[in-house]
C-alpha positions, 0 to 999 in steps of 0.5 A: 408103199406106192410113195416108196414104190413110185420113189424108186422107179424114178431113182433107177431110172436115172442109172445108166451105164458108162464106159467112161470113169473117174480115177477118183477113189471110192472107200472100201467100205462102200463097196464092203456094204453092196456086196453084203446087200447081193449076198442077200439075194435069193438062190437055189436051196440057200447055196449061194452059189457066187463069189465076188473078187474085188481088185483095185491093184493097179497092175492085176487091173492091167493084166485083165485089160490086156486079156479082155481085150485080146478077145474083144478083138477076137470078137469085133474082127473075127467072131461077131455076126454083122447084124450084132455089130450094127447094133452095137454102133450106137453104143460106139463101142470097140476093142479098147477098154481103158475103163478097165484100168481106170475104174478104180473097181472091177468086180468078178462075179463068179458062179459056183456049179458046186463047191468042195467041202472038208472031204473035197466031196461035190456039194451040189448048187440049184438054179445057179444062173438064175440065182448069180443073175438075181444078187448081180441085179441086186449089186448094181442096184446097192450101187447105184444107190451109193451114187456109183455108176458101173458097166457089165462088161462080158468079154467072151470066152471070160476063163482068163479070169480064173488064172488072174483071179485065182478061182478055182474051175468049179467057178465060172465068170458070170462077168466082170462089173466096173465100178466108180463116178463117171468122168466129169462131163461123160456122155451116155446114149441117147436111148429109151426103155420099153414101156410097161404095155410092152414088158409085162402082162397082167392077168 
């Protein structure tokens, strides 16, 4: 166990975020398996209170570009405090995201409040963030794991991605995660994590 525990901290900590990606294709199936991996996650009363929307088609992968990016210009010109957009300088980010077309994947994980059953009655969902939070995590992970590199991506306000993605207003878009290889030769930040002092407290 401390074999297997030591193990798997040193492979996730060699995952990293990229924002640049390979057009190279990635077999559905892969991406059938991690998905069935999140829905395993724990969640509020078993309702499963998620939807994941899987889209390789070149054109609807446009279409959300152009959005996001709509406003992530919104946010980098007009919305963002100063002291956020100083932050973000390190990470060299702006309102272009080619990676969204690129990529052969992007996923819309999606929270449901509720859903409607046979009668069109609310069935109520518990604790959904936390639970949309926990089978997220557990995505990335199973990617990762498949030797997949991703990017959360969260542009704000998200709601265009109901209208594209066809989901219903009882959803809402937790985010949009970019899936593939990265770029040969990509370059990622030079950064660090905290350490375990300065993240967790035994008692």
């Amino acid at each position: 166990m401390k074999k297997r525990s030591a193990e798997f901290y040193e492979h996730m900590k060699r995952r990293r975020t990229v924002r640049d990606f390979s057009d190279r294709a990635i077999p559905r199936e892969i991406i059938e398996h991690c998905l069935r991996a999140a829905g395993t996650a724990p969640n509020g009363a078993n309702k499963q209170p998620w939807h994941f929307v899987v889209v390789s088609d070149p054109d609807i992968k446009k279409t959300i570009r152009i959005e996001a990016e709509k406003e992530e210009h919104e946010f980098y010109h007009r919305r963002a405090p100063e002291d956020w957009l100083e932050d973000l300088q390190p990470f060299g980010t702006d309102e272009k995201k080619p990676f969204l077309e690129k990529a052969p994947y992007l996923i819309g994980v999606f929270a449901q409040n509720y859903t409607l059953d046979e009668n069109g009655d609310k069935e109520k969902h518990y604790y959904v963030k936390e639970s949309v939070g926990i089978a997220t995590g557990i995505l990335i992970t199973a990617l990762h794991e498949s030797g997949l590199a991703t990017l959360t991506h969260t542009p704000s306000p998200m709601g265009f991605l109901n209208e594209i993605m066809g989901r219903p207003s009882y959803e809402k878009p937790f985010l949009l995660l970019v899936v593939g290889y990265p770029e040969e030769d990509v370059q990622i930040p030079d950064i660090t994590k905290k350490s375990l002092n300065e993240i967790a407290t035994f008692m």
